[in-house]
Backbone as XML, in Angstrom:
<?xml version="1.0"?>
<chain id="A" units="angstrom">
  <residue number="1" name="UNK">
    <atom name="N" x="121.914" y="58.207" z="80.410"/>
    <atom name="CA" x="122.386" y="59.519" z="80.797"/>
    <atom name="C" x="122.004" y="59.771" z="82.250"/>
  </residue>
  <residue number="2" name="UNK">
    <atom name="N" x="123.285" y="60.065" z="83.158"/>
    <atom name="CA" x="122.735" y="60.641" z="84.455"/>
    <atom name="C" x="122.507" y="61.982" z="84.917"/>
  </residue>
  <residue number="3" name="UNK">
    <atom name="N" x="121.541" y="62.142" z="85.415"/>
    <atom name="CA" x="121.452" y="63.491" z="85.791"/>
    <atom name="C" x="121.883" y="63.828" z="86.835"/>
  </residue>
  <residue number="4" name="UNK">
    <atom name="N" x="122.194" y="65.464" z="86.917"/>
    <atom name="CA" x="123.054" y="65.972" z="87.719"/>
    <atom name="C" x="121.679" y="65.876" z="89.211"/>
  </residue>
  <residue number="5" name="UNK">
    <atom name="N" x="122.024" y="66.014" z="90.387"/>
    <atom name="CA" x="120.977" y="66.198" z="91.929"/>
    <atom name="C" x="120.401" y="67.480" z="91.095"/>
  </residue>
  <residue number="6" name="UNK">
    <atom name="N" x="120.583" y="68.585" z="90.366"/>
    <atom name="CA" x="119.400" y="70.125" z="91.116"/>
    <atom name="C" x="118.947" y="69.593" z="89.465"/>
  </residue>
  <residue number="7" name="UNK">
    <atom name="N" x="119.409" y="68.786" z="88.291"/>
    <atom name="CA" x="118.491" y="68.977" z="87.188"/>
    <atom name="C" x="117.098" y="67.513" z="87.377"/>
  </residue>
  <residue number="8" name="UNK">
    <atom name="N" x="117.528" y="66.705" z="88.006"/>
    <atom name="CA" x="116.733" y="65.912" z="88.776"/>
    <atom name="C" x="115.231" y="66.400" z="89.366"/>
  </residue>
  <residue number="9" name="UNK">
    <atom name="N" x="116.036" y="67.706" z="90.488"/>
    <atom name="CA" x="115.369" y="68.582" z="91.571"/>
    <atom name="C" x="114.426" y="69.038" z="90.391"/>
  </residue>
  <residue number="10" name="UNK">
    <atom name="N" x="114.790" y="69.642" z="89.716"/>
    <atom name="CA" x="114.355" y="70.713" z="88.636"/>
    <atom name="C" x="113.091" y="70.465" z="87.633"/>
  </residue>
  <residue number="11" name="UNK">
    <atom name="N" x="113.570" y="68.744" z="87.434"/>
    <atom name="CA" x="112.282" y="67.830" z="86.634"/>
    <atom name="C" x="111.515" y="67.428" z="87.998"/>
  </residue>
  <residue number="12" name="UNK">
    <atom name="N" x="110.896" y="67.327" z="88.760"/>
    <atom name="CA" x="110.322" y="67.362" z="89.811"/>
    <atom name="C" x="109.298" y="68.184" z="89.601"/>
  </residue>
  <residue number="13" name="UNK">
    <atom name="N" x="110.189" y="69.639" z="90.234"/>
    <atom name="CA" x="109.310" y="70.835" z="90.147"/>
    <atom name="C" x="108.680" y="71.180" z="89.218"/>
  </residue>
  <residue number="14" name="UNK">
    <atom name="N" x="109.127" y="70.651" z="87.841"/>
    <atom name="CA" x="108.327" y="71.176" z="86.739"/>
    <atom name="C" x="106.895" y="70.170" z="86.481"/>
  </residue>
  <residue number="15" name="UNK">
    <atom name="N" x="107.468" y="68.856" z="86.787"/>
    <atom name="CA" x="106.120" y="67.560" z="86.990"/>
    <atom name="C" x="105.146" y="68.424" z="87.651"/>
  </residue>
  <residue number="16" name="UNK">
    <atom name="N" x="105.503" y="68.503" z="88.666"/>
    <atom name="CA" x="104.266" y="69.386" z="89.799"/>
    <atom name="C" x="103.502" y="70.621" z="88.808"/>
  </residue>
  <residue number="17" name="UNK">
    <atom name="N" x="104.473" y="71.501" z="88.703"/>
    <atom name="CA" x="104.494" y="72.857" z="88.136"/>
    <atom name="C" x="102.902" y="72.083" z="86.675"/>
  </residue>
  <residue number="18" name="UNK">
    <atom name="N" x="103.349" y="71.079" z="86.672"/>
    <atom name="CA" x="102.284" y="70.788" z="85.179"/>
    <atom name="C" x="101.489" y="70.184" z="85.513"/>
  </residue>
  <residue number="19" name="UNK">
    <atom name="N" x="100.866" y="69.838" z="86.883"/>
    <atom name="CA" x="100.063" y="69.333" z="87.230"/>
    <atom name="C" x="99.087" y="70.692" z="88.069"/>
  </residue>
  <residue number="20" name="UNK">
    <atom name="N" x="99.815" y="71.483" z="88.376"/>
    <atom name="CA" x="98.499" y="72.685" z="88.985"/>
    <atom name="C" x="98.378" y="73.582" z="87.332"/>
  </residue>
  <residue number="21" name="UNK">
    <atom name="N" x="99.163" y="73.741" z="86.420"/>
    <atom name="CA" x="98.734" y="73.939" z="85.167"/>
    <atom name="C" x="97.280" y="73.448" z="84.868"/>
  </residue>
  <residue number="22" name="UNK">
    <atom name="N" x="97.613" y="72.296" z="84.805"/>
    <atom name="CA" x="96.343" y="71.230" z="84.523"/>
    <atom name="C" x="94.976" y="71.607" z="85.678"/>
  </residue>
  <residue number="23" name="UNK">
    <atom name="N" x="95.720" y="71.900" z="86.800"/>
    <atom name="CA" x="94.711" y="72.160" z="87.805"/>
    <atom name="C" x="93.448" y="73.696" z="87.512"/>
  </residue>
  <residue number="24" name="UNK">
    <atom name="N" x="94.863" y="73.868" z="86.976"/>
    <atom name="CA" x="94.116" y="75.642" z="86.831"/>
    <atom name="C" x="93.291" y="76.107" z="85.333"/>
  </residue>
  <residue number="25" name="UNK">
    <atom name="N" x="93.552" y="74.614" z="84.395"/>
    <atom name="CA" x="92.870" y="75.139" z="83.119"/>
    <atom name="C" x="91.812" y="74.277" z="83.544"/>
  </residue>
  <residue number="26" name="UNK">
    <atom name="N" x="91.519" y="73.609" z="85.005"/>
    <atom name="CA" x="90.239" y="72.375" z="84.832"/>
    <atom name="C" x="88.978" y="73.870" z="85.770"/>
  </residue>
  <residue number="27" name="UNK">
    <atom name="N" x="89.700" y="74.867" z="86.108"/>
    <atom name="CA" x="88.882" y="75.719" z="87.196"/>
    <atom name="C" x="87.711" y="76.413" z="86.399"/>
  </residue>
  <residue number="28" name="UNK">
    <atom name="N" x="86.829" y="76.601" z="86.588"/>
    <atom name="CA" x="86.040" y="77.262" z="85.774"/>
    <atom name="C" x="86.089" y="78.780" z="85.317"/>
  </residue>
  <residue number="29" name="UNK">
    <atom name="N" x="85.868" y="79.284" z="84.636"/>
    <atom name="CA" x="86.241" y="80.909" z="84.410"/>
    <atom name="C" x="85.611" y="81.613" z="85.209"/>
  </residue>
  <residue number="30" name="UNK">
    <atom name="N" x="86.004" y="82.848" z="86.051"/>
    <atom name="CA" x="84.982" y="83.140" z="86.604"/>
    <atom name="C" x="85.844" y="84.698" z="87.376"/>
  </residue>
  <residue number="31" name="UNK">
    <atom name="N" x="85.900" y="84.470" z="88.611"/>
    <atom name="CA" x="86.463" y="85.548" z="89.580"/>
    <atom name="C" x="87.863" y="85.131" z="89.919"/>
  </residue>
  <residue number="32" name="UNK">
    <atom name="N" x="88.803" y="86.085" z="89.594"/>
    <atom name="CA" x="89.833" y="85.545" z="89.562"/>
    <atom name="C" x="90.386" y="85.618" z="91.481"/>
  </residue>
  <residue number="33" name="UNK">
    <atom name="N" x="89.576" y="85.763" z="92.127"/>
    <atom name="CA" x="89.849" y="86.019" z="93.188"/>
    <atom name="C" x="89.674" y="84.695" z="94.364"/>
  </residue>
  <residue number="34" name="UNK">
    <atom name="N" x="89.078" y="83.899" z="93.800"/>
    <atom name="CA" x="88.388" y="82.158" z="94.149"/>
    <atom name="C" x="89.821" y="81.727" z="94.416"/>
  </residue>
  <residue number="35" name="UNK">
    <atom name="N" x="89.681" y="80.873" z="95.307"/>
    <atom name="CA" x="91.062" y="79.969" z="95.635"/>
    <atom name="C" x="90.588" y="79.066" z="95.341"/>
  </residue>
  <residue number="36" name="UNK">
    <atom name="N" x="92.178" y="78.341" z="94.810"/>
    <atom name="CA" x="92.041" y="76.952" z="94.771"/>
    <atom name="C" x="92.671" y="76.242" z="94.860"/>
  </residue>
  <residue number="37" name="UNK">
    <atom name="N" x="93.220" y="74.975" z="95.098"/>
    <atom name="CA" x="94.263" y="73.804" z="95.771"/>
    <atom name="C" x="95.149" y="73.884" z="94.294"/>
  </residue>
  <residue number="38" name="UNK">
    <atom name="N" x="96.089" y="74.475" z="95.017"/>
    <atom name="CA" x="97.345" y="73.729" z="94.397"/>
    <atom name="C" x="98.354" y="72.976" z="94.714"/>
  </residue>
  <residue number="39" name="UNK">
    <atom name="N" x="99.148" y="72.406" z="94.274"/>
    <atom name="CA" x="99.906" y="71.115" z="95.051"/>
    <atom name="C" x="101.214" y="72.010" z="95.233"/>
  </residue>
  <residue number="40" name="UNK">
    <atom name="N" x="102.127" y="71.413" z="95.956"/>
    <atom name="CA" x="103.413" y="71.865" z="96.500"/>
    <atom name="C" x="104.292" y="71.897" z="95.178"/>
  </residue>
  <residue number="41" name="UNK">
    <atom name="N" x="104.838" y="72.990" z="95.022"/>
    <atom name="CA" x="106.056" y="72.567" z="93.407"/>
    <atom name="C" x="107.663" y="72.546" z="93.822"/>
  </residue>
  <residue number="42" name="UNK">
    <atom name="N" x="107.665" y="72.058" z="94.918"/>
    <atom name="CA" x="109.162" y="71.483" z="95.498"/>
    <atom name="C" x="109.856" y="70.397" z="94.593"/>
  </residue>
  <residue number="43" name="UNK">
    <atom name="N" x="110.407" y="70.182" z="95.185"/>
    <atom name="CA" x="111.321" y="69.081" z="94.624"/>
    <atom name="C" x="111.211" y="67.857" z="95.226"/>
  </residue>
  <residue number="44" name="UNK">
    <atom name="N" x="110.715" y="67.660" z="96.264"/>
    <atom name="CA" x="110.529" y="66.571" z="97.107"/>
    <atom name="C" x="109.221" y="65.649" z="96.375"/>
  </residue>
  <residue number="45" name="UNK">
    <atom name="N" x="109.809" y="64.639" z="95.901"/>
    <atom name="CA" x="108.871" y="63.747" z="95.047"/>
    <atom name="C" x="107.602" y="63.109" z="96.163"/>
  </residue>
  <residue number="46" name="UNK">
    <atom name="N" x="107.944" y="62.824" z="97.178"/>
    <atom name="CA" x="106.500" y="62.319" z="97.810"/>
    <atom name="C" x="106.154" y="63.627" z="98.563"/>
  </residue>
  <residue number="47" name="UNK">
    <atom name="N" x="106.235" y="64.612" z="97.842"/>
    <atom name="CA" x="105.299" y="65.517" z="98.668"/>
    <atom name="C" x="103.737" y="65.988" z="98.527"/>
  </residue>
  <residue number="48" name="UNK">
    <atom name="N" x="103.187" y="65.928" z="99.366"/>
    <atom name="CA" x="101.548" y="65.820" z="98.737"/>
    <atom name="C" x="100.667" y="67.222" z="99.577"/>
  </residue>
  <residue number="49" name="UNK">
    <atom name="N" x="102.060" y="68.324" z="99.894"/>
    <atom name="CA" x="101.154" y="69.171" z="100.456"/>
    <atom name="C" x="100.918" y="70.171" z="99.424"/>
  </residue>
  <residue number="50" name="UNK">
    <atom name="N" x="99.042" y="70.596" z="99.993"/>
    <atom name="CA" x="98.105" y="71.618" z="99.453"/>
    <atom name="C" x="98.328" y="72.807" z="99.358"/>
  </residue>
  <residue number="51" name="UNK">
    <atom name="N" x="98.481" y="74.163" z="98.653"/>
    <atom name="CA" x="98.683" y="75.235" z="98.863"/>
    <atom name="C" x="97.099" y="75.959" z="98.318"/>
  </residue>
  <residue number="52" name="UNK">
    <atom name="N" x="96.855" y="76.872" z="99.053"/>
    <atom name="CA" x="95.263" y="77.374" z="98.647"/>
    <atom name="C" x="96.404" y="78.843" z="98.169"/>
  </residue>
  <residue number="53" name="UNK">
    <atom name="N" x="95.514" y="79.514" z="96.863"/>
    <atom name="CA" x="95.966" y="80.429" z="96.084"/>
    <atom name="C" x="94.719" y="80.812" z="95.281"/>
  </residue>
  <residue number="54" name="UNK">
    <atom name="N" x="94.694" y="82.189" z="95.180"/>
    <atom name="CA" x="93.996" y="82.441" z="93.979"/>
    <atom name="C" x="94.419" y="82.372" z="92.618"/>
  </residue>
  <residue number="55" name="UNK">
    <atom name="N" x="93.897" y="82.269" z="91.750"/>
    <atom name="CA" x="93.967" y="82.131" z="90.204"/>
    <atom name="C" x="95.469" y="83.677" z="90.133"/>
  </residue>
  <residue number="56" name="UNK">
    <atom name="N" x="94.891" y="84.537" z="90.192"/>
    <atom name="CA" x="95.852" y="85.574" z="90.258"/>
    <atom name="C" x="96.565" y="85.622" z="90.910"/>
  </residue>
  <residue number="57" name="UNK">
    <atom name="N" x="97.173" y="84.693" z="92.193"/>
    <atom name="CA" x="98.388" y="85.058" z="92.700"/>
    <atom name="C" x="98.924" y="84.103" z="91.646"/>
  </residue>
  <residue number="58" name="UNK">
    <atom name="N" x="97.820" y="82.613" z="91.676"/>
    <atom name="CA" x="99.258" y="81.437" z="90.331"/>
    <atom name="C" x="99.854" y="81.891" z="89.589"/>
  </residue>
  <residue number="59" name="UNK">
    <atom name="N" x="99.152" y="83.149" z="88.827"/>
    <atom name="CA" x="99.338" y="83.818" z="87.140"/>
    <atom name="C" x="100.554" y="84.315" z="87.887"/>
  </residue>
  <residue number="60" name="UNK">
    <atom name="N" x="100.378" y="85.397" z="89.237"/>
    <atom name="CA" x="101.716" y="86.491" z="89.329"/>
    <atom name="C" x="103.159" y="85.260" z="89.338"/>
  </residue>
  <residue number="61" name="UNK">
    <atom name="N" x="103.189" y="83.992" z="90.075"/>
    <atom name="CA" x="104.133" y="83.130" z="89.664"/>
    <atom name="C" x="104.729" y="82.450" z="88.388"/>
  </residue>
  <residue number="62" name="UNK">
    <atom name="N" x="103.697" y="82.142" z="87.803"/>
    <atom name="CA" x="103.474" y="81.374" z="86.604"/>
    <atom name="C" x="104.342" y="82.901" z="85.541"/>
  </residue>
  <residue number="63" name="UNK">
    <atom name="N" x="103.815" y="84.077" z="85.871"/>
    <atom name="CA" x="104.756" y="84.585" z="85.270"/>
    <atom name="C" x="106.248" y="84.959" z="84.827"/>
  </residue>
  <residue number="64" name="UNK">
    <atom name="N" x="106.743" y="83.573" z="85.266"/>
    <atom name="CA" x="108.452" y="83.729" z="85.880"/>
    <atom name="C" x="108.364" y="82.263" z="85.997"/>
  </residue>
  <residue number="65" name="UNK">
    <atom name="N" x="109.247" y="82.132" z="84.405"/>
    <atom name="CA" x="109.236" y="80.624" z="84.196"/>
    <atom name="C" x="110.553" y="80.164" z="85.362"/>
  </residue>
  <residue number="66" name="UNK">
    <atom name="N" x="111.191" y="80.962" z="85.683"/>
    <atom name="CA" x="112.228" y="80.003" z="86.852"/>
    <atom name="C" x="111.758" y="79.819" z="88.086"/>
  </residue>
  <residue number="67" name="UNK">
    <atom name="N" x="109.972" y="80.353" z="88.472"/>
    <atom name="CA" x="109.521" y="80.357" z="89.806"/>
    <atom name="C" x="108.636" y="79.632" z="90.149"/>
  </residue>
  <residue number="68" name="UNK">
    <atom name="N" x="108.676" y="79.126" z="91.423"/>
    <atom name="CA" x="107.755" y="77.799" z="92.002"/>
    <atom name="C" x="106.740" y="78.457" z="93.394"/>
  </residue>
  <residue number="69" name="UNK">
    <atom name="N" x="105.864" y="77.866" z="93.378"/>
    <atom name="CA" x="105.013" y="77.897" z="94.805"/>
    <atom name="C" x="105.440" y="76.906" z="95.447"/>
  </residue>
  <residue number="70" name="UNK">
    <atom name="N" x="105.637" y="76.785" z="96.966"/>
    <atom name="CA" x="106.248" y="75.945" z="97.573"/>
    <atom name="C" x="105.409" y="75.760" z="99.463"/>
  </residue>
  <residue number="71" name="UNK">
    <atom name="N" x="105.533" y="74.940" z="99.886"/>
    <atom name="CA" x="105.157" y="75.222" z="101.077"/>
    <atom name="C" x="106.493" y="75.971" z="102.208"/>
  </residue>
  <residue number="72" name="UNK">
    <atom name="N" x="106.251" y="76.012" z="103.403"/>
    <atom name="CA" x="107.025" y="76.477" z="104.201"/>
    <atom name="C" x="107.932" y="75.450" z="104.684"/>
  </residue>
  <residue number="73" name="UNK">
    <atom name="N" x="109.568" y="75.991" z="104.465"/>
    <atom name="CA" x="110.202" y="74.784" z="105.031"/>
    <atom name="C" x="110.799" y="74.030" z="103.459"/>
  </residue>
  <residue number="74" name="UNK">
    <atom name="N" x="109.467" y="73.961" z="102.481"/>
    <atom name="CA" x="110.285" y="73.100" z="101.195"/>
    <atom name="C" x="111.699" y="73.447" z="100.573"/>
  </residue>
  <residue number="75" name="UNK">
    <atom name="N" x="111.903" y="74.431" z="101.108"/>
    <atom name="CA" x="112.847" y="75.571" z="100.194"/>
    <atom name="C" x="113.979" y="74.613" z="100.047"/>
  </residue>
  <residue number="76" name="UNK">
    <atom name="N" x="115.152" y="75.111" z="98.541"/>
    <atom name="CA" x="116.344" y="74.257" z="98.217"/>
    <atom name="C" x="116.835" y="75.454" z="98.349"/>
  </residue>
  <residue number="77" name="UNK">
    <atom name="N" x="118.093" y="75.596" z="99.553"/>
    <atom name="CA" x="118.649" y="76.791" z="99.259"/>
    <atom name="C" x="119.913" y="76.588" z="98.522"/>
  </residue>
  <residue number="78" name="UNK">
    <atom name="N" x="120.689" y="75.317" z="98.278"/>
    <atom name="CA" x="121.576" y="75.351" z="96.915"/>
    <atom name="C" x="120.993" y="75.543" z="95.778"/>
  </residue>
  <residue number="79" name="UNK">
    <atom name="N" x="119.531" y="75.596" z="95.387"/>
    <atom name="CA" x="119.324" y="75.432" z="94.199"/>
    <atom name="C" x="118.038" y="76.957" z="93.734"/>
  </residue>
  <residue number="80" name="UNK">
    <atom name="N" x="118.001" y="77.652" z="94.756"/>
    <atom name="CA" x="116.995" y="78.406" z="95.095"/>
    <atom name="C" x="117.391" y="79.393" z="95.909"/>
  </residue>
  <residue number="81" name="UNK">
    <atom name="N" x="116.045" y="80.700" z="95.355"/>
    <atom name="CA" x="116.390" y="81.744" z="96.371"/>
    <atom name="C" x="115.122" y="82.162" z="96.687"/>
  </residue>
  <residue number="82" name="UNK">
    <atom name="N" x="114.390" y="81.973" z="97.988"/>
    <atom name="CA" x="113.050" y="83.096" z="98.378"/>
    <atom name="C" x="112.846" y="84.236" z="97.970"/>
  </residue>
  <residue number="83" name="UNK">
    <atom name="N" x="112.053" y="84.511" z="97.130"/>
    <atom name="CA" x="111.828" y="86.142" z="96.945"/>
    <atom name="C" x="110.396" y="86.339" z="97.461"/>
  </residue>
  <residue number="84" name="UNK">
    <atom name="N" x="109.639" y="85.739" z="97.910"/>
    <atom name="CA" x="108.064" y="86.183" z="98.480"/>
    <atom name="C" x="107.956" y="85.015" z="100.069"/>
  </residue>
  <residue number="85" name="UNK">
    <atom name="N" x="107.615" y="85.597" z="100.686"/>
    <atom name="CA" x="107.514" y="84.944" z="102.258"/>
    <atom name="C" x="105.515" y="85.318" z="102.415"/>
  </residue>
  <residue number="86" name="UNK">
    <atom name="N" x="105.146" y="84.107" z="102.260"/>
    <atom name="CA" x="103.489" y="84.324" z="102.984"/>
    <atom name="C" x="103.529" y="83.447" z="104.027"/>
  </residue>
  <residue number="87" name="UNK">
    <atom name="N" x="102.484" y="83.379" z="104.471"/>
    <atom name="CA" x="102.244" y="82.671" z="106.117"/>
    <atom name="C" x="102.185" y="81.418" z="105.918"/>
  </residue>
  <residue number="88" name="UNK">
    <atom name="N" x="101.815" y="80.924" z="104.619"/>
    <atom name="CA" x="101.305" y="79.721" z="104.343"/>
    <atom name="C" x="102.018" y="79.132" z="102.944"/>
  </residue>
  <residue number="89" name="UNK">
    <atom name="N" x="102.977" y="79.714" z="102.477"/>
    <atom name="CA" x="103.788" y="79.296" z="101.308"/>
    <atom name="C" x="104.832" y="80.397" z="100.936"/>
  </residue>
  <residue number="90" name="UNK">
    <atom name="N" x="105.483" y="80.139" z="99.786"/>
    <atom name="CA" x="106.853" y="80.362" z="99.400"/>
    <atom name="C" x="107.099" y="80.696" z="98.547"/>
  </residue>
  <residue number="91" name="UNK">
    <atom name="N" x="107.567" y="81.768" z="97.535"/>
    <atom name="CA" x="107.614" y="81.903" z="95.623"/>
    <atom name="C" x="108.997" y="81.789" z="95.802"/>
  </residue>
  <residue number="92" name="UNK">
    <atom name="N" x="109.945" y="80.950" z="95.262"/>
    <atom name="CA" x="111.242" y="80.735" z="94.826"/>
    <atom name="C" x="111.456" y="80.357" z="93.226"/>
  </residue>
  <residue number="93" name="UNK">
    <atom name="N" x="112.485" y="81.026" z="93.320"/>
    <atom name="CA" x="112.962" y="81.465" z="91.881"/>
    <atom name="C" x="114.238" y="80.304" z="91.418"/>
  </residue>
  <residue number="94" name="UNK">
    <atom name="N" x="114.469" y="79.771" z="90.586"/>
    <atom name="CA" x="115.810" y="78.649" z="90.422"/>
    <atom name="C" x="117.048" y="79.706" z="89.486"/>
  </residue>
  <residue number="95" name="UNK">
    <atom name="N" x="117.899" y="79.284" z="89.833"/>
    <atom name="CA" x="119.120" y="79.720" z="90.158"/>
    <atom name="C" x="119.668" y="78.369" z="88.872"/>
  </residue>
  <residue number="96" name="UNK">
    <atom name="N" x="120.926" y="78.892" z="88.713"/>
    <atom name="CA" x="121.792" y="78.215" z="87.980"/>
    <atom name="C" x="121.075" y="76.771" z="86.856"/>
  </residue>
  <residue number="97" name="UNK">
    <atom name="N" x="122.073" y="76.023" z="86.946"/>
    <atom name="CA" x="121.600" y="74.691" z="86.611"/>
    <atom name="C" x="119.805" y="74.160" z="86.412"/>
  </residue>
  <residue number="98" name="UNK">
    <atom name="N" x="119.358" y="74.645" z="87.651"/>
    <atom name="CA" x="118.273" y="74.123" z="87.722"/>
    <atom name="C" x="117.339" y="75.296" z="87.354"/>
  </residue>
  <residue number="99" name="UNK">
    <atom name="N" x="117.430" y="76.786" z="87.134"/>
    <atom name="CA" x="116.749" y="77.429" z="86.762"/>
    <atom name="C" x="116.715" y="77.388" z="85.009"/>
  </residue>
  <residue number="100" name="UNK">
    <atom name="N" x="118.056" y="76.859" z="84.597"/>
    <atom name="CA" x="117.619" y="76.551" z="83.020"/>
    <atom name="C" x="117.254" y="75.473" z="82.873"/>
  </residue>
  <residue number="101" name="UNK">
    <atom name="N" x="117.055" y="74.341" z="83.375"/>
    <atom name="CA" x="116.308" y="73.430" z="83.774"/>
    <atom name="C" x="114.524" y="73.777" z="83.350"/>
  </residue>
  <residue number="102" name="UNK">
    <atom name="N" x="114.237" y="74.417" z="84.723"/>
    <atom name="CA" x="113.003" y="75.131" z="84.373"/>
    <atom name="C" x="112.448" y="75.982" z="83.500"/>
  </residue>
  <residue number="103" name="UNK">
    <atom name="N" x="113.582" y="76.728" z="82.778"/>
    <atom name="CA" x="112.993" y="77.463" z="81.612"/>
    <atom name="C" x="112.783" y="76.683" z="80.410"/>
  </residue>
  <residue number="104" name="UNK">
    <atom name="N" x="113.545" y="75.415" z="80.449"/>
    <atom name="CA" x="113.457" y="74.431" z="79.721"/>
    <atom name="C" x="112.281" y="73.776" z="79.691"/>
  </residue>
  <residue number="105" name="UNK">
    <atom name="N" x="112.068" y="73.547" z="80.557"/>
    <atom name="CA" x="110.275" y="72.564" z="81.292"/>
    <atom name="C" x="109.276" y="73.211" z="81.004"/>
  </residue>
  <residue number="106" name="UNK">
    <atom name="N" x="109.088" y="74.626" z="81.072"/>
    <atom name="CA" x="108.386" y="75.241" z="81.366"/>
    <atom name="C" x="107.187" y="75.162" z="80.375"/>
  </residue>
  <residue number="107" name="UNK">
    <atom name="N" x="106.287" y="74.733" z="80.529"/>
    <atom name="CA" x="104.904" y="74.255" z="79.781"/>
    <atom name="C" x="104.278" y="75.502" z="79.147"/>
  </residue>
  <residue number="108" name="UNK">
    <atom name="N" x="104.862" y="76.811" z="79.283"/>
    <atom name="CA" x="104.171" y="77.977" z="78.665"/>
    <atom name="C" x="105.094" y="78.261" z="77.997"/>
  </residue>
  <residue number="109" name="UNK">
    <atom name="N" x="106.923" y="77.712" z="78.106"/>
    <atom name="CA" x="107.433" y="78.623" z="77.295"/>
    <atom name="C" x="107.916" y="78.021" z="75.986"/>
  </residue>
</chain>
């Protein structure tokens, strides 16, 4: 079976997306205000950039199974739309194809 380019894109982001999961149940309990490294949840498979976040901004993403943390610049704008602009990263939301994609992936839902 071949996959379509944004459901491809889409299993990507969710790989990532389940790897700062993993990141964030290894953090210790504590102040939800502590940052901590999370990886880029683009689509770009060799991407290895860091995003620093607190526990509570991940949750405000993580709450919106079609939405990713991203660095600056990662953005898919066929497959994506910016809804949060920080200095240092990106919250995009998936759109079509690849946003049921992600609700599909989605490790909480």
């Amino acid at each position: 079976m071949s996959l379509q380019p944004q459901e491809r894109a889409a299993r990507t982001e969710a790989l990532f997306r389940e790897t700062n999961e993993a990141i964030e149940r290894g953090v210790w309990p504590g102040d939800r205000r502590e940052t901590v490294r999370f990886r880029c949840e683009c689509s770009q498979m060799e991407c290895h950039t860091i995003i620093t976040l607190t526990l509570a901004e991940y949750e405000y993403v993580r709450d919106h199974p079609r939405r990713f943390v991203i660095a600056v610049g990662h953005e898919n704008p066929q497959a994506e739309d910016v809804v949060e602009r920080h200095d240092d990263h990106l919250v995009v939301e998936k759109r079509g194809l690849s946003g049921a994609e992600a609700e599909r992936l989605d490790p909480r839902g």
